[in-house]
Wavefront OBJ file of the C-alpha trace (Angstrom):
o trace
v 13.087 -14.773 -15.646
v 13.139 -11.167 -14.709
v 12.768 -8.942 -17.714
v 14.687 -6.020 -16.779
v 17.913 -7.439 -15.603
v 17.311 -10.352 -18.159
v 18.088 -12.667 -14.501
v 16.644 -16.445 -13.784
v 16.202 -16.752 -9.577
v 16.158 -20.459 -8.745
v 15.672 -20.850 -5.042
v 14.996 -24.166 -3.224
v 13.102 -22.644 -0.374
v 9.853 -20.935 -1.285
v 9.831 -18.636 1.548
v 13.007 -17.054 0.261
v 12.920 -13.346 -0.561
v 11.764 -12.418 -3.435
v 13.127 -9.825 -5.820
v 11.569 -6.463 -7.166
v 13.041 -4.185 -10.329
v 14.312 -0.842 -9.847
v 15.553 1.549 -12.299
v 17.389 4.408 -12.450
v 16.824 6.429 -15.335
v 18.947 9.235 -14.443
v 22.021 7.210 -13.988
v 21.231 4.694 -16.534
v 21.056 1.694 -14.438
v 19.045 -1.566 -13.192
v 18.603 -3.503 -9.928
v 16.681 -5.895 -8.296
v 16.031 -5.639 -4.414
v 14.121 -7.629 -1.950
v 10.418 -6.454 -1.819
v 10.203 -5.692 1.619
v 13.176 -3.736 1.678
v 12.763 0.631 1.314
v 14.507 2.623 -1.326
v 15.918 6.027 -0.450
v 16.655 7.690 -3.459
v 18.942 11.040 -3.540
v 19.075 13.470 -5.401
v 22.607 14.623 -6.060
v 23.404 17.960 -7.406
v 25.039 17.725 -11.190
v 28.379 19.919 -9.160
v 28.894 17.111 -6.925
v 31.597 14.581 -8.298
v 30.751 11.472 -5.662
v 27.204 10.930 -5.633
v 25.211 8.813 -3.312
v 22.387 7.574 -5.863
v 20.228 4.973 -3.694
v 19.736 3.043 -0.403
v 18.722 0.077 -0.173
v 17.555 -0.242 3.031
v 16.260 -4.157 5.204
v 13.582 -4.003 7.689
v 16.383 -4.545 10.094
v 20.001 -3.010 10.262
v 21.239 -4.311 6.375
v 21.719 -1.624 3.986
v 22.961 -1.524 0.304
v 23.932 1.518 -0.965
v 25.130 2.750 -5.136
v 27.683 5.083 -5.095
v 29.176 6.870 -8.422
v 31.495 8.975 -9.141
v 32.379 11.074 -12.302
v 36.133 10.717 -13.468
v 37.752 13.330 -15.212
v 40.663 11.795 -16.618
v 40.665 7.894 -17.376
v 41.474 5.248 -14.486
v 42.348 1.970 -14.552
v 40.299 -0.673 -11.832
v 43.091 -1.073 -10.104
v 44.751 2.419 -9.293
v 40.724 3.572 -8.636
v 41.081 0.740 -5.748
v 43.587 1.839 -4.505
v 42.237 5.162 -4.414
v 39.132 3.656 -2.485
v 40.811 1.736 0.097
v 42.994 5.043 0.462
v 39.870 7.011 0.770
v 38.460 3.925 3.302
v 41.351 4.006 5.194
v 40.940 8.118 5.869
v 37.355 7.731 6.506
v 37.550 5.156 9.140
v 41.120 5.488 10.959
v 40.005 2.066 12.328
v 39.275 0.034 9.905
v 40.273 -3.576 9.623
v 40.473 -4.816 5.914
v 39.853 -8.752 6.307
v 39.399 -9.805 2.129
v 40.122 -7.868 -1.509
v 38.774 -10.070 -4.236
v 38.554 -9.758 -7.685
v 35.132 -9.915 -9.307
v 32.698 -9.168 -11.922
v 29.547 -6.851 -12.675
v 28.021 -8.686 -15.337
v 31.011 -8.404 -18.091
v 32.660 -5.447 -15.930
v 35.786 -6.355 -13.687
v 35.681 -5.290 -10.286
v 36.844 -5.393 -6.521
v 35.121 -6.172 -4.019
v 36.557 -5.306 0.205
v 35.470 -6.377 3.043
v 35.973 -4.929 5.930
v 35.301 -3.543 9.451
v 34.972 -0.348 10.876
v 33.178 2.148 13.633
v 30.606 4.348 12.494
v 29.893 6.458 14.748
v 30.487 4.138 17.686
v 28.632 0.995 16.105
v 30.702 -1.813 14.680
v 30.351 -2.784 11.280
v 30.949 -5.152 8.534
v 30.922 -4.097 5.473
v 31.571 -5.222 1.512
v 32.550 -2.646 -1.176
v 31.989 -3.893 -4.815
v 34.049 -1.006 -6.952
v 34.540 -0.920 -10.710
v 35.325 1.554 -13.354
v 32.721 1.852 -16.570
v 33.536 4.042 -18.912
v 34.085 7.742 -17.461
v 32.657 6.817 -13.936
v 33.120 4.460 -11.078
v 30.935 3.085 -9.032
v 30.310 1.624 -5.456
v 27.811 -0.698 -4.152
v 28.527 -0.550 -0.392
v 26.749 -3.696 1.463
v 26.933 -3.469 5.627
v 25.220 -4.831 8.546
v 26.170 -5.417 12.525
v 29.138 -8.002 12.296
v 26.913 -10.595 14.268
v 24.556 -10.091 11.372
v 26.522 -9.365 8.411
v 26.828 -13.160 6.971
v 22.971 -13.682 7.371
v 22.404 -10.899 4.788
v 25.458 -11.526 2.435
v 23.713 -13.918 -0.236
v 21.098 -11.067 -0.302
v 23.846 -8.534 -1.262
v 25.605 -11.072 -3.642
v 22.046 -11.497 -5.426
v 21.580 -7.368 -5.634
v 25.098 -6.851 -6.888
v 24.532 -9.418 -9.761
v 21.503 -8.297 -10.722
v 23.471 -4.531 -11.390
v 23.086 -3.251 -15.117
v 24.117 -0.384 -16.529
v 22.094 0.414 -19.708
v 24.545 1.615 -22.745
l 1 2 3 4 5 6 7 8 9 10 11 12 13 14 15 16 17 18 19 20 21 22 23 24 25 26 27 28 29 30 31 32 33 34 35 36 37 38 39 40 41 42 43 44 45 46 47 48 49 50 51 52 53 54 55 56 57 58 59 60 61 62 63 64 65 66 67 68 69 70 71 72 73 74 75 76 77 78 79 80 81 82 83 84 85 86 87 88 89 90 91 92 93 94 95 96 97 98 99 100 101 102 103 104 105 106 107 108 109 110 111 112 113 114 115 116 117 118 119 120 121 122 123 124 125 126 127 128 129 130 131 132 133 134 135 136 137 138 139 140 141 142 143 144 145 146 147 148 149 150 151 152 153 154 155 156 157 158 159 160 161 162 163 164 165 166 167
């Protein structure tokens, strides 16, 4: 049992990855990551309203990024999707949404898209987790190379559950 995000990890193969804390005190929340992955951490000015927080980033070409943003009036989850995939949609004219599926962040409801997309010319595959706590929203953004994107999605599924935000 992890201590910090209060998570068991049962894994039958003991070469699986194993997990590592990090905190961000600024923001007020918890994750665990693979060990061997780097953290990028950003710095985002207190004027900007969508802040990148962290990367997450694999030895390879997997990333998992935390995005937040501050709302100034209340929003429910499902008008701030629809602001996302609006905001998708804009940000890659291409993009292919293949799944929308309700979830949760611990005891917070969320969304979670997957789609694909070019970024600058590379295809990828990509899952957005979104949900709305309290006066912000957040984004954990999980994409890889579509050839490569399944191979790293129980690795994103175990990150995104192991997301706490401290009260």
């Amino acid at each position: 049992m992890n201590s910090v995000s209060n998570t068991i990890f049962i894994y039958s193969n003991p070469n699986t990855t194993s997990y590592v804390p990090y905190e961000n005190k600024t923001f007020g929340f918890k994750i665990m990551h693979p060990s061997d992955w780097e953290v990028a951490e950003n710095n985002p000015t207190a004027e900007s309203a969508v802040r990148l927080i962290v990367m997450f980033m694999s030895p390879t070409e997997f990333s998992f990024n935390i995005v937040s943003e501050d709302l100034s009036v209340p929003l429910s989850q499902d008008f701030y999707v629809q602001v996302s995939i609006k905001h998708l949609k804009e940000a890659f004219p291409d993009i292919s949404i293949l799944d929308s599926l309700r979830t949760n962040i611990g005891s917070i409801p969320a969304q979670t898209i997957t789609y694909t997309a070019k970024v600058r010319e590379t295809d990828i595959k990509a899952a957005v987790t979104i949900f709305v706590y309290k006066d912000k929203a957040y984004a954990l953004t999980y994409g890889a190379p579509p050839d490569k994107f399944d191979s790293y999605l129980g690795i994103a599924q175990i990150m995104a559950s192991t997301f706490r935000i401290d009260n």
